[in-house]
C-alpha positions as CSV (number, residue, x, y, z in Angstrom):
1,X,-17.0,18.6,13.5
2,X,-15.3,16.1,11.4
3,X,-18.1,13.9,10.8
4,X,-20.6,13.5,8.0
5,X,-24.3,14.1,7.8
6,X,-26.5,12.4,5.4
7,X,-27.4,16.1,3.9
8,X,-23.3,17.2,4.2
9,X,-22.4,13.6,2.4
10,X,-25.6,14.1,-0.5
11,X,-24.2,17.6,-1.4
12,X,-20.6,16.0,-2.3
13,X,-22.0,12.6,-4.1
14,X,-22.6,13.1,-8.0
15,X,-24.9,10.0,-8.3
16,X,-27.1,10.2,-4.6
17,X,-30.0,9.0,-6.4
18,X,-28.4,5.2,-6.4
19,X,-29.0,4.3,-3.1
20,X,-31.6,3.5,-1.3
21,X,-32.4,4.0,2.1
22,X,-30.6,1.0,3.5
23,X,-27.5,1.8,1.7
24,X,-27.8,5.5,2.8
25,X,-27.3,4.5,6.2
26,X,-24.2,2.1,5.2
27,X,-22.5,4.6,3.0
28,X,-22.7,7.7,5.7
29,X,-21.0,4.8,7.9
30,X,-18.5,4.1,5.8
31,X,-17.5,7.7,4.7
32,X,-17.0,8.5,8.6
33,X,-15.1,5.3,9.2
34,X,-12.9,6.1,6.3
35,X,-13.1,9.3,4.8
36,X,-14.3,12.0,7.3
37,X,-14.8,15.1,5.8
38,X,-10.8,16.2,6.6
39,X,-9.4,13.4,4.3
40,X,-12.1,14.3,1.8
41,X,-11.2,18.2,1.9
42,X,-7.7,16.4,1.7
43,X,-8.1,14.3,-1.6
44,X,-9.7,17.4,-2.6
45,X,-7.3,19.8,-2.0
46,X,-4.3,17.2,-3.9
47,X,-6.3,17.3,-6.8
48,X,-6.7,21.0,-7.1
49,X,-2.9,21.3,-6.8
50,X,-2.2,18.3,-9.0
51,X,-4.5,20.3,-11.8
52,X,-2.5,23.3,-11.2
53,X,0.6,21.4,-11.4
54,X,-0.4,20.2,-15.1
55,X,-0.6,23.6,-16.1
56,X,2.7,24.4,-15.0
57,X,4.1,21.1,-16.9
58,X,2.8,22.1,-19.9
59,X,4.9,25.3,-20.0
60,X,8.1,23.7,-19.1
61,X,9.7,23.8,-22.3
62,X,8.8,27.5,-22.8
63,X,12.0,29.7,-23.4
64,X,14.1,26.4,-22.3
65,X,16.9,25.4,-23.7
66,X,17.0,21.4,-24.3
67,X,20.1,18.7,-24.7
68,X,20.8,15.2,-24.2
69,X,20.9,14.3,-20.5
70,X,24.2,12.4,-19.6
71,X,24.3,8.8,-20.3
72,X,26.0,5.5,-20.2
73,X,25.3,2.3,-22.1
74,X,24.9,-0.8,-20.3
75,X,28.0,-2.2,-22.8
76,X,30.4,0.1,-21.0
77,X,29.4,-1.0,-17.9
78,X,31.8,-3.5,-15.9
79,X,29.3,-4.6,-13.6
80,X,28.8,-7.8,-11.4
81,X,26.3,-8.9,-8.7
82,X,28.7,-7.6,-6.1
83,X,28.0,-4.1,-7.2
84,X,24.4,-4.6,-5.6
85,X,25.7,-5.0,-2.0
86,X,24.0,-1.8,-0.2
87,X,20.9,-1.7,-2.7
88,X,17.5,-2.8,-1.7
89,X,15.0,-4.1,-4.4
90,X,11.0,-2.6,-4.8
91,X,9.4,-4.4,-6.9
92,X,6.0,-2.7,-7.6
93,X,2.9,-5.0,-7.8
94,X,-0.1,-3.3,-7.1
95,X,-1.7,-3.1,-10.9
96,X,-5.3,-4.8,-11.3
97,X,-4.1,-6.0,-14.7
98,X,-7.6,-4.9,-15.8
99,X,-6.4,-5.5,-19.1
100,X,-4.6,-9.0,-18.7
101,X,-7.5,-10.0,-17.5
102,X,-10.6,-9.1,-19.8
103,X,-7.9,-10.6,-22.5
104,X,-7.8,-13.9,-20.5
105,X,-11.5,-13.7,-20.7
106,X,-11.8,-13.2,-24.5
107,X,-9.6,-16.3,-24.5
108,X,-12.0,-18.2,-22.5
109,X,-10.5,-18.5,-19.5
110,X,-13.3,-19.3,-16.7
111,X,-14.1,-16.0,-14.6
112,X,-14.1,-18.3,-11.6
113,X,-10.7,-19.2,-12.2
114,X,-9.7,-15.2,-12.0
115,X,-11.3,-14.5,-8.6
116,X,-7.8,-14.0,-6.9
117,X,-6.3,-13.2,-10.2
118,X,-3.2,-10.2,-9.9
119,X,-1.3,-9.7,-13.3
120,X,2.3,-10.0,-11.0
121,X,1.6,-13.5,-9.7
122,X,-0.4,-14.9,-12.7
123,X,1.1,-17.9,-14.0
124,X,3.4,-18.2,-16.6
125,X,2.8,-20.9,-19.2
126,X,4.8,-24.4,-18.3
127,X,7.0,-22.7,-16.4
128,X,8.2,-24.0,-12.7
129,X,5.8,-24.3,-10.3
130,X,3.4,-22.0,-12.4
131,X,5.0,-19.4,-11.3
132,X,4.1,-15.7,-12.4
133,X,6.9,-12.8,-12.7
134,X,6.9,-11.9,-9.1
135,X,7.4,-14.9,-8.1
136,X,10.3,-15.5,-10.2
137,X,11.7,-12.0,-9.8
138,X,11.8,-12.9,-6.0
139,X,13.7,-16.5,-6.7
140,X,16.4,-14.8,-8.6
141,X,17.0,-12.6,-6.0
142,X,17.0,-15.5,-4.0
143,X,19.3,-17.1,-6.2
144,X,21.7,-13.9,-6.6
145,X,21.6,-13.5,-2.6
146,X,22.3,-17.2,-2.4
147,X,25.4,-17.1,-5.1
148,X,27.3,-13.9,-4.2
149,X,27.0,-13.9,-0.3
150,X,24.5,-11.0,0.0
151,X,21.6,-10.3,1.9
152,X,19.1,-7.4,-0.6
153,X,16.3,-6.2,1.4
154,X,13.1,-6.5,-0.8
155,X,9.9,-4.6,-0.8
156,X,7.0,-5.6,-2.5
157,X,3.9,-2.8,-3.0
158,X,0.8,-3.6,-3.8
159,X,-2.5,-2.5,-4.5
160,X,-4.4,-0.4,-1.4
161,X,-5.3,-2.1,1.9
162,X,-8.1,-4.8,1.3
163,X,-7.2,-5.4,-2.6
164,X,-6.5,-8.7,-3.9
165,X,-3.1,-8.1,-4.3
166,X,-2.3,-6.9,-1.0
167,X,-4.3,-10.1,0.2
168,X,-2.8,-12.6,-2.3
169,X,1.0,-11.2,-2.4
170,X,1.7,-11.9,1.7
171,X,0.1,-15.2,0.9
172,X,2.4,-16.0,-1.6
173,X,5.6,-15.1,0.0
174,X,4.2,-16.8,3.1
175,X,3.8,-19.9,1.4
176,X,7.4,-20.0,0.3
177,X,9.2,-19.2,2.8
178,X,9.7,-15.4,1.5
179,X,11.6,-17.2,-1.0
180,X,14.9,-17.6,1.1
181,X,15.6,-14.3,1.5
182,X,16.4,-12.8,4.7
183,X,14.7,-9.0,4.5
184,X,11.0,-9.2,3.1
185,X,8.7,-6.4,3.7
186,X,5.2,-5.8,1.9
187,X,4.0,-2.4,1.6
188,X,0.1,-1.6,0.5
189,X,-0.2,1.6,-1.9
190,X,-2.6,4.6,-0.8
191,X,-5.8,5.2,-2.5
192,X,-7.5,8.3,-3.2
193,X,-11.0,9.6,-3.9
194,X,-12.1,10.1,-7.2
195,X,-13.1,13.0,-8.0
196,X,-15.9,13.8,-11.1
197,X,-15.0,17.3,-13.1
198,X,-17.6,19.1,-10.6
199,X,-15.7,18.0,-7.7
200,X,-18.0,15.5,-6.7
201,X,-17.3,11.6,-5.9
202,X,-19.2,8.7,-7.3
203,X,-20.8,5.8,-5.3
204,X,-20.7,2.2,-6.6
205,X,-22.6,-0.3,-5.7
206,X,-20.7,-4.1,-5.0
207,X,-23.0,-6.8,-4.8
208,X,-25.2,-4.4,-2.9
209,X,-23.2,-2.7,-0.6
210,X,-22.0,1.1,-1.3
211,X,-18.6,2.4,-1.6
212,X,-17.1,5.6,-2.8
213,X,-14.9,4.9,-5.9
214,X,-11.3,5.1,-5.4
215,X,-8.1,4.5,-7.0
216,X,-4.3,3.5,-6.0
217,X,-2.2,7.0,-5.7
218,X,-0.7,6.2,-9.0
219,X,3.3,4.9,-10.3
220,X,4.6,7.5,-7.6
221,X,2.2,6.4,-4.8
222,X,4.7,3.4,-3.5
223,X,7.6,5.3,-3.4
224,X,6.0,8.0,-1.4
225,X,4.7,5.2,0.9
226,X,7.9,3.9,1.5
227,X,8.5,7.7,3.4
228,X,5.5,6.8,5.7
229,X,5.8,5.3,9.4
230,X,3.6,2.3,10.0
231,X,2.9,1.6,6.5
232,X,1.3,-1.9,6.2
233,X,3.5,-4.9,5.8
234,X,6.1,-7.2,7.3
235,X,9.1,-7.2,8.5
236,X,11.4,-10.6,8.4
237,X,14.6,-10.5,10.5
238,X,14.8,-13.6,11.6
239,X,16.6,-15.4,8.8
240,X,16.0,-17.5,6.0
241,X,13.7,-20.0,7.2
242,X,11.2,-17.9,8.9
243,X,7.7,-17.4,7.6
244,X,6.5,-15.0,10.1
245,X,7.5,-12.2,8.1
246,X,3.4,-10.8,7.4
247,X,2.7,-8.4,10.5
248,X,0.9,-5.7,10.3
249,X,3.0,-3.6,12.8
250,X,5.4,-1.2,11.5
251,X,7.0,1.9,13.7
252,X,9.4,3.3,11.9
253,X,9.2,4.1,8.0
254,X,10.6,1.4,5.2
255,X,13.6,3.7,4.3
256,X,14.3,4.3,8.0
257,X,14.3,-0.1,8.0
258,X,16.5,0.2,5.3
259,X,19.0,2.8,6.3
260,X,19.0,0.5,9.7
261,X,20.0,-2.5,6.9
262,X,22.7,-0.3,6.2
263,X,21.1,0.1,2.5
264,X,22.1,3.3,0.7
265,X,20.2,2.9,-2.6
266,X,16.8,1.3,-4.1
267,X,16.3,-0.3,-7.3
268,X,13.1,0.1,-8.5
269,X,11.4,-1.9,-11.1
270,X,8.4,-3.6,-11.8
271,X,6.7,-6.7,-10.5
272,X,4.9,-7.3,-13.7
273,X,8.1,-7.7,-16.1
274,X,10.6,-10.6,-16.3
275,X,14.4,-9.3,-16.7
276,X,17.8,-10.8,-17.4
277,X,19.1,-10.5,-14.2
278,X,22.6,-9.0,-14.8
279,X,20.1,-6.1,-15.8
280,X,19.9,-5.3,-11.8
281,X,23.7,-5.8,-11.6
282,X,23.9,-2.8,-14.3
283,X,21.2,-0.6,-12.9
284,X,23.5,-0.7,-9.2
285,X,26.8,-0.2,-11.3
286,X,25.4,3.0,-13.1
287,X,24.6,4.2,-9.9
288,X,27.6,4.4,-8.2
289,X,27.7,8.3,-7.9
290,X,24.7,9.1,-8.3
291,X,21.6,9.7,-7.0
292,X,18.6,8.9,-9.4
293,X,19.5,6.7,-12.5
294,X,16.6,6.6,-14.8
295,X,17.0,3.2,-17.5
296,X,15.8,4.2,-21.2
297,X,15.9,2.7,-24.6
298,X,17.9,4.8,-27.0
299,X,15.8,6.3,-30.3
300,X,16.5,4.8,-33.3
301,X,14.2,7.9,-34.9
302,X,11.8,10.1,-32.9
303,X,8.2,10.4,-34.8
304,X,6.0,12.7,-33.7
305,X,3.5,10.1,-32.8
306,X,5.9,7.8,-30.4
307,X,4.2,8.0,-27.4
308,X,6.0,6.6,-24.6
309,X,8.0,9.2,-22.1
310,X,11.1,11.0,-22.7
311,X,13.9,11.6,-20.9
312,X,15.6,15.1,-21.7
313,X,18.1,17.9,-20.1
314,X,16.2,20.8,-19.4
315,X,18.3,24.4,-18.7
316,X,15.8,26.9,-17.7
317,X,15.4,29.9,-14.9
318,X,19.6,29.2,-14.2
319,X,18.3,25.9,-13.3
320,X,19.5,22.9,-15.1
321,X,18.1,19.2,-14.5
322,X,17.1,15.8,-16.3
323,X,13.5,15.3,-17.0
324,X,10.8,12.6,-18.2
325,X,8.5,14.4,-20.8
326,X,5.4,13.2,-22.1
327,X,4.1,13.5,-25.9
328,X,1.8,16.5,-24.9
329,X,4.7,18.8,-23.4
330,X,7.7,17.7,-26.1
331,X,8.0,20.2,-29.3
332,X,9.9,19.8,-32.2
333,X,12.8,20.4,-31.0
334,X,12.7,17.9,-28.7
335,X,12.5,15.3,-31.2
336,X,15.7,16.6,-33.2
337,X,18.1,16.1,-30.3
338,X,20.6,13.2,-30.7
339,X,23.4,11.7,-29.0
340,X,26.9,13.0,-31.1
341,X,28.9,10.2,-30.1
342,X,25.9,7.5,-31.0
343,X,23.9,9.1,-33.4
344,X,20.7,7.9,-31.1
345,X,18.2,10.0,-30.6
346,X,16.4,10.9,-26.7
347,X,15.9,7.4,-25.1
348,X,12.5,6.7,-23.7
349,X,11.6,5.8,-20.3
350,X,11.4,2.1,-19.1
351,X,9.8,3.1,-15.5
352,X,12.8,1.5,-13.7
353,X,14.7,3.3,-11.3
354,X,17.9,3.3,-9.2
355,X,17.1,5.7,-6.6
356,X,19.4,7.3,-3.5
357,X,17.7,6.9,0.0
358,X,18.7,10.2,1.3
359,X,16.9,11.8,-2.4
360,X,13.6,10.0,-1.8
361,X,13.7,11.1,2.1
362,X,14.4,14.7,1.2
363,X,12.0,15.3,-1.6
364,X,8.7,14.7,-1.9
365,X,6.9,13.7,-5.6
366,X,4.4,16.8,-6.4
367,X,0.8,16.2,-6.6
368,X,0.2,14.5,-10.2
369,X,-3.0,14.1,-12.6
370,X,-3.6,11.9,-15.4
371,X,-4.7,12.3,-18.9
372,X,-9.4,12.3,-18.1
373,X,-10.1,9.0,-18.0
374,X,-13.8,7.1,-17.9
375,X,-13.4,5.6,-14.3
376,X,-17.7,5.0,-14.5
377,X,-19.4,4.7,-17.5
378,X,-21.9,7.3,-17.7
379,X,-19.9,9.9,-15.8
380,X,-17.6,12.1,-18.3
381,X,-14.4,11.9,-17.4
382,X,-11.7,12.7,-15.6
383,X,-8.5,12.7,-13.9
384,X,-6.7,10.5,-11.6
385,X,-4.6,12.2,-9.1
386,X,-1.8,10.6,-6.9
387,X,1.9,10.7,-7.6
388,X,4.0,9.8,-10.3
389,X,7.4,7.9,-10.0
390,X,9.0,10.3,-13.1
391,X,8.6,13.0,-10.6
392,X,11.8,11.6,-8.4
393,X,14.2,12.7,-11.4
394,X,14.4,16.2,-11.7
395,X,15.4,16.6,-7.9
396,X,18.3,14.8,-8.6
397,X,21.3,16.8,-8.0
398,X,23.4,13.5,-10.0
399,X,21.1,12.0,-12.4
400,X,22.5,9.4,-15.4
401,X,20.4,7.7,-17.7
402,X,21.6,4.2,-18.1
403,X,20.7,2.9,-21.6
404,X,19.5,-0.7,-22.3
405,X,19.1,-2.8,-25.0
406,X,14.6,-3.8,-25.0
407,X,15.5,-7.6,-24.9
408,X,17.2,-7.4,-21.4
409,X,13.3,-7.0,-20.2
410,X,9.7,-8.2,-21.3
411,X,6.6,-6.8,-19.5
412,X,3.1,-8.9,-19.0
413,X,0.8,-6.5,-20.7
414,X,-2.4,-9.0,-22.1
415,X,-2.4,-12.8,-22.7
416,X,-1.1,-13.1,-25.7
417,X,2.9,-11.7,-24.1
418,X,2.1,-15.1,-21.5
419,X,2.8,-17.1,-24.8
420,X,6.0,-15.7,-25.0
421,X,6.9,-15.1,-21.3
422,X,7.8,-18.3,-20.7
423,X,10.4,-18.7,-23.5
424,X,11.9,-15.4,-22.5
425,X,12.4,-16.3,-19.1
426,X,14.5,-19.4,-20.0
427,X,16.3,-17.5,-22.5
428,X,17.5,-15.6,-19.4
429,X,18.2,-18.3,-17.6
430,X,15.8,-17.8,-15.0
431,X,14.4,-21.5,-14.7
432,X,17.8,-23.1,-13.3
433,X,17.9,-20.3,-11.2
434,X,14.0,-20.3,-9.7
435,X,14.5,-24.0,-9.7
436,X,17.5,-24.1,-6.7
């Protein structure tokens, strides 16, 4: 019977002892209404593979052979906006910004003024309107739709149903007017169950009430969302002016709404960044015959202790295809291999993504774990398991890695990059084009 019992629920809770009687009743509740013992066996059994999966990662480079993957440089690229016709944008938005925020704290910014606070929508200082990234990203798409005749479908993810960014996103595009574009649809990440290293879950307690303690599925979790039919969000196609664009109802999947678009390809990049926007142009150019473009920022050297992702050519088992490899799986080798026409060494990953449709509805992203991390003080700790964009690359049968220069993009990471942000965006010319 897929329904728990107070003793069935106690026997999987690491921290039982927190509740009282009251909140027994209200937890048991809660677990059946959302988590029946199926989706917990579930979670369960997606972490147990994602653990298995990390010790299969780690042996990836064993009796490989390694090169550099094949890549173009944005400078070689004769791109324009026109090369974005049949692309839709996702711009992913669901991060708490836990870190953003506890700086804006430290600054002394009020706590009361951060009750609907999202890192993508926070505002930018003396910028127009106080907008915050998202919000400008969409206005230059706006802009860019608006310019060169076209009409991009964009996506926005956020965090999981009932977060503040899936409440405060909709809100925002709602209140102007989806930023005159034509296609809008918001899409609200998974969450998962986290699990303690004994299997268990943890219950927290929120200004009284009980909850199981969960997390978004990870990077990977929106585009595996995207795959879903009647994923939350709305759907706008009834032009420019409408503001009805928020429903809830949804019957076929997001790529399905896009292949009916006529939309071939995504472009994938982050809500939380500010770019110069004939970055997207390049990103569509690179892509045209391919089917996964991964954007990186070439080496100038490659220290042992550089810790951001790399993307390399793997050849191994007669199979050959481009990977993103973390600091814990790359040897020494790894860190010796450099471009011979450019001298640069492996570029490192950016997180953006040009992406077929037909590869994302073909393949699915393998279950993924993080590094442990301390999700509940007290409780040692451990991994979170969802999906991880990387993932997408490898089952490319046509993968390029499209090099960029790191000033063609600035990312909101704590308050003190909002001093900054503001002057970047107007170096990219980004106000006059927000501001029509």
């Amino acid at each position: 019977m897929n329904t728990w019992t107070i003793d069935t629920l106690r026997d999987v809770v690491c921290n039982w002892d927190q509740l009282d009687e009251s909140a027994v009743n209200d937890f048991l509740e809660l677990m059946n209404q959302r988590f029946p013992p199926d989706v917990f066996n579930d979670h369960l059994g997606k972490r147990r593979r994602a653990l298995e999966n990390v010790v299969v990662s780690k042996k990836l480079l064993d009796g490989a052979a390694q090169s550099f993957p094949d890549a173009v440089s944005y400078q070689s690229l004769n791109s324009s906006f026109d090369d974005m016709a049949g692309f839709a944008i996702v711009f992913t938005a669901g991060g708490e910004g836990e870190r953003l925020r506890l700086s804006l704290l430290d600054r002394g910014v009020p706590a009361e003024s951060l009750q609907d606070f999202t890192k993508a929508t926070y505002p930018l200082k003396g910028f127009y309107e106080d907008f915050g990234a998202l919000q400008i990203n969409l206005a230059m798409v706006g802009w860019i739709c608006r310019q060169h005749k076209l009409d991009i479908p964009v996506i926005v993810t956020t965090g999981p149903e009932g977060s503040i960014t899936d409440r405060v996103i909709p809100e925002i595009l709602k209140k102007h007017n989806n930023f005159g574009l034509s296609y809008v649809k918001v899409v609200s990440q998974d969450e998962r169950l986290h699990f303690t290293v004994d299997e268990k879950i943890a219950v927290q307690l929120t200004s009284g009430s009980p909850s199981p303690v969960t997390q978004p599925d990870e990077t990977g979790g929106p585009l595996m969302k995207l795959k879903q039919k009647g994923a939350a969000g709305g759907i706008n196609t009834n032009g420019k002016d409408s503001t009805d664009c928020i429903s809830r109802i949804n019957t076929t999947s997001t790529l399905q709404w896009l292949a009916n678009l006529g939309c071939d390809k995504l472009l994938v990049v982050q809500g939380t960044a500010i770019y110069e926007p004939k970055m997207l142009a390049y990103m569509s150019s690179a892509a045209k015959g391919h089917d996964c473009v991964g954007v990186g920022i070439p080496r100038s050297g490659f220290d042992a202790k550089d810790p951001f992702g790399t993307f390399v050519c793997v050849d191994k088992d007669g199979r050959r295809k481009v990977c993103i490899i973390e600091q814990d799986i790359r040897n020494d080798e790894t860190r010796t291999i450099i471009n011979k026409d450019t001298g640069a060494y492996l570029p490192f990953n950016t997180g953006l993504y040009a992406i077929d449709r037909r590869l994302l509805e073909d393949n699915d992203l393998p279950d993924y774990a993080t590094p442990p991390k301390e999700v509940i003080p007290g409780i040692p700790r451990s991994p979170k398991i969802g999906y991880a964009a990387t993932d997408i690359l490898p089952s490319a049968k046509r993968p390029l890695i499209l090099t960029v220069s790191p000033d063609m993009y600035a990312v909101i990471k704590t308050a003190e990059d909002l001093e900054t942000m503001s002057a970047t965006a107007v170096r990219f010319g980004l106000r006059e084009m927000v501001a029509l």
